[in-house]
C-alpha positions in Angstrom: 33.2 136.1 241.8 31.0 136.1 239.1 29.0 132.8 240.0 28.3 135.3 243.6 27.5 138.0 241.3 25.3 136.0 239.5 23.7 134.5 242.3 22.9 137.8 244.0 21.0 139.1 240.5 19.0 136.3 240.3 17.9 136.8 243.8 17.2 140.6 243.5 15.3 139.4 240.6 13.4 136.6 242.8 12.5 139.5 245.5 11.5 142.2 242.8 9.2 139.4 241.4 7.8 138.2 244.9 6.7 141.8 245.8 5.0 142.5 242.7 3.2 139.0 242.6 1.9 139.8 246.5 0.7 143.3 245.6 -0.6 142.1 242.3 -2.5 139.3 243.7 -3.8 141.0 246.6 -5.2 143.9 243.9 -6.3 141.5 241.6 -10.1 142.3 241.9 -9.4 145.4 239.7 -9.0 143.6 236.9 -8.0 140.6 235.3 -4.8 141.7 234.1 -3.6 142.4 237.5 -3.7 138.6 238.6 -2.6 137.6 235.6 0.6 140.1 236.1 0.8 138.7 240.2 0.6 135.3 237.8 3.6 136.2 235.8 5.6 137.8 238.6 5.1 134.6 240.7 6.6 132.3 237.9 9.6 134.4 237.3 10.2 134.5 241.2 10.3 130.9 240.9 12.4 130.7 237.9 15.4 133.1 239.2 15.4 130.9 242.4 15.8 128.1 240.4 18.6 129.7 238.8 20.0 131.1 241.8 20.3 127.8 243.8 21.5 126.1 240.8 24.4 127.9 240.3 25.1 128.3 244.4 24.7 124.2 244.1 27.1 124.3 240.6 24.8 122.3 238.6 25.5 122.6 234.5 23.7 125.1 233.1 22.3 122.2 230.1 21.9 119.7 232.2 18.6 117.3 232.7 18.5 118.4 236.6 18.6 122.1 235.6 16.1 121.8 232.9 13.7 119.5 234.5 13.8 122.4 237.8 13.4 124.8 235.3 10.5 123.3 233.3 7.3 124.5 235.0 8.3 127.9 236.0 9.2 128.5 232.3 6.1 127.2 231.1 4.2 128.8 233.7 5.8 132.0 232.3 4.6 131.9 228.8 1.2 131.0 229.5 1.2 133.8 232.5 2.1 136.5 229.6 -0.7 135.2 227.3 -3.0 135.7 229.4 -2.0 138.9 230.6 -1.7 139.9 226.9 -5.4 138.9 226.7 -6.9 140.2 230.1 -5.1 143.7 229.1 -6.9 143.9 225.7 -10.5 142.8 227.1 -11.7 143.8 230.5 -14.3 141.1 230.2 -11.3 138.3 229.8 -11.5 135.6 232.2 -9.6 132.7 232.2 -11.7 129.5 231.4 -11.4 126.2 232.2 -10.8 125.3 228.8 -8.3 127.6 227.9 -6.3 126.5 231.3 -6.5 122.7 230.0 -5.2 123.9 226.6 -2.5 125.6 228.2 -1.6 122.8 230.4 -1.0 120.3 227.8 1.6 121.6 226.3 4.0 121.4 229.8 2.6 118.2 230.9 3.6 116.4 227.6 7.5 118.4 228.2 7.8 117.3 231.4 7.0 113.4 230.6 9.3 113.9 227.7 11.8 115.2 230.1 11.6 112.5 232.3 11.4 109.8 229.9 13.8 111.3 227.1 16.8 108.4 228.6 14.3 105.7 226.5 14.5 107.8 223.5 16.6 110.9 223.5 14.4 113.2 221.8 15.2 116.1 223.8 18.2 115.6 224.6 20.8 113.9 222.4 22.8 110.7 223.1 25.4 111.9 225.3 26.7 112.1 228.8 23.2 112.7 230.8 25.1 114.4 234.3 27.7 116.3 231.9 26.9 119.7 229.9 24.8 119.6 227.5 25.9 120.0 224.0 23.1 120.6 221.8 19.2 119.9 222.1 16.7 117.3 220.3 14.2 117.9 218.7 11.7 117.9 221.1 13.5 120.9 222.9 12.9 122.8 219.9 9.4 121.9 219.6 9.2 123.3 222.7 11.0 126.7 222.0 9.1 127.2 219.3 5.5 126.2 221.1 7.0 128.7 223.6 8.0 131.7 221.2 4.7 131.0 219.4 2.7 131.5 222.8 4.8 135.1 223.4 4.6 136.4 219.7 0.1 135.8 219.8 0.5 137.9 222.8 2.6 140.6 221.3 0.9 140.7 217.9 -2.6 141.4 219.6 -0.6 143.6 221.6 0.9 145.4 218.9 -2.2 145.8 216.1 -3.9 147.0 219.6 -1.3 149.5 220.1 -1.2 150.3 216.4 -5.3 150.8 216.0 -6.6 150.9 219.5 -8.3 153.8 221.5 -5.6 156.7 221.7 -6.5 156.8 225.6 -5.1 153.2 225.5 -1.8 153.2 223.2 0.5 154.5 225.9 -0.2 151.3 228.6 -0.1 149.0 225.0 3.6 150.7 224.3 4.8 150.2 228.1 3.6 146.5 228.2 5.4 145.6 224.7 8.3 147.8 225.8 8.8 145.8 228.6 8.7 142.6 226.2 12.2 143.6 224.7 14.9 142.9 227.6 13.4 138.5 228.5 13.1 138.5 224.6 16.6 139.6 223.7 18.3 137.4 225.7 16.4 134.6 225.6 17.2 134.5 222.1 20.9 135.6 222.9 20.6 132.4 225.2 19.0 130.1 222.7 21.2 130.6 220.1 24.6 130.0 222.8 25.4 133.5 223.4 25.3 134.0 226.6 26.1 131.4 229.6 24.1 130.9 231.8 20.5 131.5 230.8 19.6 135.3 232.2 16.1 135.5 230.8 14.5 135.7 234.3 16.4 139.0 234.6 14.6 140.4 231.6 11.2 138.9 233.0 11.9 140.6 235.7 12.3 144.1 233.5 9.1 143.2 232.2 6.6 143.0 235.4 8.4 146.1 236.9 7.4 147.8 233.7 3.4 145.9 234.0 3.4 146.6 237.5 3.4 150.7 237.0 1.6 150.4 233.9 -1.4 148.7 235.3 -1.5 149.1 239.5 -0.2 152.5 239.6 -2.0 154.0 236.3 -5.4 152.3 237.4 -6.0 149.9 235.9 -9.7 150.2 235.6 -9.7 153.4 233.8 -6.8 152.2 231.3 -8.1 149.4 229.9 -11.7 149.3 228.2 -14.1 147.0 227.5 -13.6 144.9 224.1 -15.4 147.3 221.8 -17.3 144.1 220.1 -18.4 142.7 224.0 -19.7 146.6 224.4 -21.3 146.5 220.4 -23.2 142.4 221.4 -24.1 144.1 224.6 -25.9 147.3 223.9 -29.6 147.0 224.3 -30.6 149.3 221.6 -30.5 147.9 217.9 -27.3 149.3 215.9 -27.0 148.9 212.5 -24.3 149.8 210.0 -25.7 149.9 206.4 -24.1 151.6 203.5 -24.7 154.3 201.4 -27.3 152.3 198.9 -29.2 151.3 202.4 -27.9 147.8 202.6 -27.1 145.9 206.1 -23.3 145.9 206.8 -22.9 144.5 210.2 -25.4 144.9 213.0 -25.7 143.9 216.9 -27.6 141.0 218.2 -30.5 143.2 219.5 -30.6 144.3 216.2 -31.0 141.0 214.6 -33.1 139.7 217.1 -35.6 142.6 216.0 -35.3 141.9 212.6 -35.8 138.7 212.4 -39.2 139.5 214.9 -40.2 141.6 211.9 -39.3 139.1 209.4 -38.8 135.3 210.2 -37.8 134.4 206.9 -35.2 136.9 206.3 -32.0 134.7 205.5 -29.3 133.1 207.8 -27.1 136.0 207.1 -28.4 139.6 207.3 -26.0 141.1 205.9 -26.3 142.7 202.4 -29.9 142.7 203.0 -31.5 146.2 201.7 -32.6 147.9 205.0 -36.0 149.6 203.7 -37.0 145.9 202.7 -37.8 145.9 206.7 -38.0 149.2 208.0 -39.6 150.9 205.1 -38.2 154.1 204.0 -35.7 156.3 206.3 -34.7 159.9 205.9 -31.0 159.2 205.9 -29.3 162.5 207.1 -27.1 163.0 209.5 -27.8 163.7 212.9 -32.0 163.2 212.0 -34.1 161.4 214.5 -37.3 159.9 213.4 -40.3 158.0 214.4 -41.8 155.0 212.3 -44.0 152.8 212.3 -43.9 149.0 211.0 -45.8 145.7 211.6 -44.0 142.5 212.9 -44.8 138.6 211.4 -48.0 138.2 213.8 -49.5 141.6 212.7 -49.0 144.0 215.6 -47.5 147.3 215.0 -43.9 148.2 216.3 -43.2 151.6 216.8 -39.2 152.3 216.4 -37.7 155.6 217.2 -34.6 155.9 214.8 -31.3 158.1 215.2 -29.5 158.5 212.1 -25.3 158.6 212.3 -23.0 159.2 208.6 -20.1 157.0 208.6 -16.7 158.2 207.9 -13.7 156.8 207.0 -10.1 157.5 207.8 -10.1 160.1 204.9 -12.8 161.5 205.8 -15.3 160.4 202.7 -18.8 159.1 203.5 -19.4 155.6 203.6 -22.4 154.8 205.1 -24.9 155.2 208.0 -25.0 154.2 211.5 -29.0 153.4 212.8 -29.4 153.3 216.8 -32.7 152.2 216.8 -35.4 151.7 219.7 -38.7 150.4 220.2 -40.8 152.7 221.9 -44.0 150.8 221.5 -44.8 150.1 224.7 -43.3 153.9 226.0 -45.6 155.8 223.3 -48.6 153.2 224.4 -47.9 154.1 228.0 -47.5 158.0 227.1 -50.8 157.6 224.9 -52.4 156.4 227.9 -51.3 159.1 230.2 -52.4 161.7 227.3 -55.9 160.2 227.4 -56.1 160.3 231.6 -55.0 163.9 231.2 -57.4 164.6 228.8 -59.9 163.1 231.3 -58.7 165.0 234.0 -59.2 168.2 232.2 -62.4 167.5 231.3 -63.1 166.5 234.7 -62.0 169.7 236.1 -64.2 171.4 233.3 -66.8 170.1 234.8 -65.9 170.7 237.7 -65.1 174.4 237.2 -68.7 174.6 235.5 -70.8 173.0 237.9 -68.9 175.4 240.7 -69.8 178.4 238.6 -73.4 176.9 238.4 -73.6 176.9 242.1 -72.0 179.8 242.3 -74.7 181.7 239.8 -77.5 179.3 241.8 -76.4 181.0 245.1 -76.7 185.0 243.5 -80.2 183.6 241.5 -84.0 184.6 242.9 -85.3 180.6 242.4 -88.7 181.5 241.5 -87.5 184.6 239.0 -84.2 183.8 237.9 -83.3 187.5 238.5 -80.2 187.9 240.1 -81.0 188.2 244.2 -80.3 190.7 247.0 -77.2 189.1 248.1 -75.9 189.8 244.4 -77.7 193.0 244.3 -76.3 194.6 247.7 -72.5 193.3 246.0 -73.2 194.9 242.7 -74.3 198.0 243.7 -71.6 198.7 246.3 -69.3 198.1 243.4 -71.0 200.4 240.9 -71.4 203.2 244.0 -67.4 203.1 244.5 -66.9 203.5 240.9 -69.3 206.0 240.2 -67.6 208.2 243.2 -63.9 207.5 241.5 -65.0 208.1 238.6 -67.3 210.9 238.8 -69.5 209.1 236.4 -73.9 209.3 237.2 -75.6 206.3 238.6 -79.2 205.9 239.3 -81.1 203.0 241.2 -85.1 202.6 240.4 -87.3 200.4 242.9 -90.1 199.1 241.3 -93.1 197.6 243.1 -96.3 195.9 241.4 -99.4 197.3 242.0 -102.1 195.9 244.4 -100.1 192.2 244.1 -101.6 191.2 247.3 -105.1 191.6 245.7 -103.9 189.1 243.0 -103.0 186.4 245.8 -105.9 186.8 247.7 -108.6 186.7 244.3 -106.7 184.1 242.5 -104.0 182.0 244.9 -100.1 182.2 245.1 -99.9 180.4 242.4 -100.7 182.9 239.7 -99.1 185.8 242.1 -96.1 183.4 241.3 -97.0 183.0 237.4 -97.1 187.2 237.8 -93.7 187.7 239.3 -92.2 185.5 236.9 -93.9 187.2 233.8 -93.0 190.2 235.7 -89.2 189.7 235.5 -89.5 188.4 231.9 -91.0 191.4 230.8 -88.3 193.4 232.7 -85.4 191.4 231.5 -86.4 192.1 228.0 -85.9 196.0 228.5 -83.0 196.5 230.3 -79.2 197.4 228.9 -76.0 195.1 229.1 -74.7 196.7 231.7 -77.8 196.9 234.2 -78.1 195.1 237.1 -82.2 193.4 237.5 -82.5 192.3 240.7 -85.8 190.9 242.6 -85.2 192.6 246.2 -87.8 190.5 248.0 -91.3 190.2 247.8 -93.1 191.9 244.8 -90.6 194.7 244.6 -87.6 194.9 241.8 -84.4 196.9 241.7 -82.7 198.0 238.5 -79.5 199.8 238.5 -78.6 202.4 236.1 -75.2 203.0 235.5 -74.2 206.0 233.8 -77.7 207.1 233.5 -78.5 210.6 235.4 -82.0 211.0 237.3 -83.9 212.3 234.4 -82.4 209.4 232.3 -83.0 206.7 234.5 -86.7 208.2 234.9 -87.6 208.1 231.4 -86.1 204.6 230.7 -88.3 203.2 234.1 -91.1 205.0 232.6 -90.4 203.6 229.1 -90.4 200.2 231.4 -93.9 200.9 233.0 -96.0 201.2 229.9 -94.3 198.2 228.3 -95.7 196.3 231.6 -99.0 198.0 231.1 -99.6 197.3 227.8 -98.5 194.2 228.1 -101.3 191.2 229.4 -99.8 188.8 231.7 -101.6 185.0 232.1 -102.0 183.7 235.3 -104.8 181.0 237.4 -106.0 181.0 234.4 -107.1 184.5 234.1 -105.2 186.9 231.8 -104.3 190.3 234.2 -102.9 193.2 233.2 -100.4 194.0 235.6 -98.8 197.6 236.5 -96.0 198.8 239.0 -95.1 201.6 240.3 -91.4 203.2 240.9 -89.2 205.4 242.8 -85.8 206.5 241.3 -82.9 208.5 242.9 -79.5 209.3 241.5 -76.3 208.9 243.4 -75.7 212.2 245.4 -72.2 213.1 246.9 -71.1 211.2 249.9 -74.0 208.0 249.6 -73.6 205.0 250.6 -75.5 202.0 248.7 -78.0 201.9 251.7 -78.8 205.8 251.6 -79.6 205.5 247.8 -81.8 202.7 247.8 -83.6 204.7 251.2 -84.0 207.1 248.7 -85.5 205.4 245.7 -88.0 203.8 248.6 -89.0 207.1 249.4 -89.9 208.2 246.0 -91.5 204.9 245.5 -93.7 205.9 248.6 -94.6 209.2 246.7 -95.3 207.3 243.4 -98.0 205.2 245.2 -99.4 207.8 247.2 -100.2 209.9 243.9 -101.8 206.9 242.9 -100.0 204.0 241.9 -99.1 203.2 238.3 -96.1 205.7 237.9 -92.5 206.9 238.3 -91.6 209.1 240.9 -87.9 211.1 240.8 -86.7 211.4 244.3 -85.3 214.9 244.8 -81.6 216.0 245.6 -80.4 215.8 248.7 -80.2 219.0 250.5 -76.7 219.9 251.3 -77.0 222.0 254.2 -79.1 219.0 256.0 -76.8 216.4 255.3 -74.0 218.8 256.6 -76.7 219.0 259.7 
């Protein structure tokens, strides 16, 4: 009864062990741990069927046939949990070749002890080979204690991990050494002749249960991190840990890579090296980020952007700095460049702007006078004529014609009626206000507009106008001329448009040179009752 009892645990435990070695392996590209745990699970299947037919076929429990069948998957166990321990610590872990022959020696050299021990009995002593066994050589114990030795590395990196890891991590480090306890117990029990037969497969079998809902079902990806020192070597920025006099206390490889770009001659060991010796002075504060600048062995400048971290301890005291350090020559070269094509570009546009305006100006501008033209002058007085009316503000328009100009072409040539007109509109310019508009309206004939000046002011400022002209002498075929005009002016009446006021001014113009020429002429009101007409 109990050798069927026995029998059925064992293959409960060989089933339990199958199903988590075929899920495990078929999820082991999660991570590492899981095809080491499929690893494990497969080894203890095998080892509780080993146990299972022996007992069915009544071998002795100490026997050479039950140890030899037993050998491998025992073995296989150990190494299996190693691994696992490792793969479960570092995500990176793989298993290498090298470890894998290291591991293998140990078996190979038990099993041709095994098989050979009849020679020289050193694991199992001089008795009766197909009876029980009654105690163990030495070489048996060499193996327990290579065995136990394997386990208790695993556990102890296990352990310290669960004792100092992550927090996020201690819970799957406490499940996988919890699991540890039943196979240990009783294969100690076992070892030491306490229990008959040996159950430890049972207590394996505890243990991937307990692996496989640590690691499949509490995803195993997110559970177990990277090896903090594989993510430190890997980082591409330089980190540096100094302390709090400035000197180097440990430091990445991009880190030392820099530094020694910097300085070739720094010595084999950076550490304890003062820290401004390289980088120059650093505003150590926490939390400051700060640009510097520094020169490397062949001359060139290296820009570093540096981020300043303190360091505390488990008490909470300062003891140092953290620097995450980056070179940003190239960036602040490329962003240097991109600062000079934008200044370019403005500059560009500038010019751009400027020569628009120019045209713009060119397309309002008489050619031969520079005064403004009639297209400008049409726009600027239909603007001032609106304003005036909202306002209720005066605004008066003068037209101003030179006297006898065609006598001037026809005795001395276009070209000094040119050189007149252009005198002409210098003299002009020089007498009229900020906010008059001088225009050249075609011809020999001028338009100023007045605004804010009544009739009787903007007659007496074109009369103040006229004598300047005529006192004036103006140089031209090589003759010097004196030069009059004469003018009409008219003030803004209720209800004109820009066209009716001009008409107007043309009209008093008309008088000005029928009276005889040299003289300002005031056109008179409009009469109401005819423009009601």
């Amino acid at each position: 009864m109990e050798s069927t009892l026995l029998i059925l645990l064992f293959l409960m435990s060989t089933v339990t062990a199958s199903a988590v070695a075929v899920v495990g392996w078929r999820r082991r590209g999660a991570a590492p741990a899981v095809g080491a745990l499929a690893a494990v699970a497969a080894a203890i299947a095998a080892w509780a069927a080993v146990d299972a037919f022996l007992i069915a076929a009544g071998v002795p429990e100490g026997s050479r046939p039950a140890l030899l069948a037993k050998l491998l998957p025992v073995c296989a166990v150990t190494a299996g949990f190693f691994c696992l321990s490792q793969a479960v610590l570092d995500r990176t872990w793989r298993l290498s070749r090298r470890t894998a022959r290291w591991l293998a020696v140990e078996p190979a050299l038990i099993v041709a002890a095994v098989a050979s021990d009849p020679w020289h009995h050193r694991f199992f002593p001089p008795a009766d080979p197909a009876g029980p066994q009654a105690g163990a050589g030495p070489l048996f114990w060499a193996h327990t204690a290579y065995s136990y030795t394997l386990l208790a590395v695993g556990l102890a990196a296990l352990l310290r991990a669960w004792l100092r890891g992550p927090r996020s991590q201690r819970e799957l480090y406490g499940l996988i050494l919890l699991g540890t306890v039943p196979p240990l117990l009783i294969s100690v029990l076992s070892t030491v002749g306490f229990t008959r037969p040996h159950l430890t497969p049972l207590g394996f079998c505890v243990t991937v249960i307990v692996g496989y809902r640590a690691l499949v079902h509490r995803s195993l990806p997110e559970l177990v991190p990277v090896e903090r020192a594989h993510l430190f070597d890997m980082i591409s920025d330089m980190v540096l840990a100094i302390d709090c006099s400035g000197r180097i206390l440990d430091l990445n490889p991009a880190a030392e890579r820099m530094l020694r770009t910097l300085a070739p001659d720094l010595p084999a060991r950076s550490a304890g090296l003062p820290i401004t010796g390289i980088l120059g002075e650093l505003p150590l504060d926490d939390g400051v980020e700060t640009d510097t600048a520094v020169t490397d062995a062949h001359g060139h400048p290296v820009e570093l952007n540096v981020r300043v971290s303190a360091l505390r301890n488990d008490r909470g005291e300062h003891v140092g700095w953290a620097l995450v350090t980056r070179d940003v020559t190239t960036l602040n070269a490329q962003r240097r460049e991109l600062q000079e094509s934008n200044a370019q570009l403005r500059e560009q546009v500038r010019t751009i702007e400027a020569l628009r305006a120019d045209l713009a100006e060119q397309a309002v501008r008489d050619t031969l006078t520079g005064l403004h033209n009639r297209r400008f002058l049409m726009e600027s007085l239909g603007r001032e004529v609106k304003l005036a009316a909202a306002e209720g503000t005066p605004l008066s328009v003068a037209l101003l014609d030179i006297d006898h100009f065609k006598q001037i072409n026809d005795r001395y040539g276009h070209s000094a009626g040119d050189q007149v007109l252009m005198r002409f509109a210098k003299l002009l310019s020089g007498r009229v206000r900020q906010n008059d508009v001088l225009a050249r309206y075609g011809g020999e004939e001028f338009v100023v507009v007045l605004p804010g000046a009544t009739g009787e002011q903007a007659l007496a400022r074109v009369d103040e106008m006229r004598r300047w002209v005529t006192a004036g002498r103006v140089p031209a075929g090589g003759h010097t001329l004196s030069v009059t005009f004469s003018a009409g002016v008219a003030a803004l009446a209720a209800g004109q448009n820009p066209g009716e006021l001009l008409h107007a001014a043309d009209e008093a113009l008309y008088e000005a040179k029928r009276s005889g020429r040299n003289r300002v002429e005031l056109a008179p009101e409009p009469d109401p009752s005819a423009a009601a007409a």
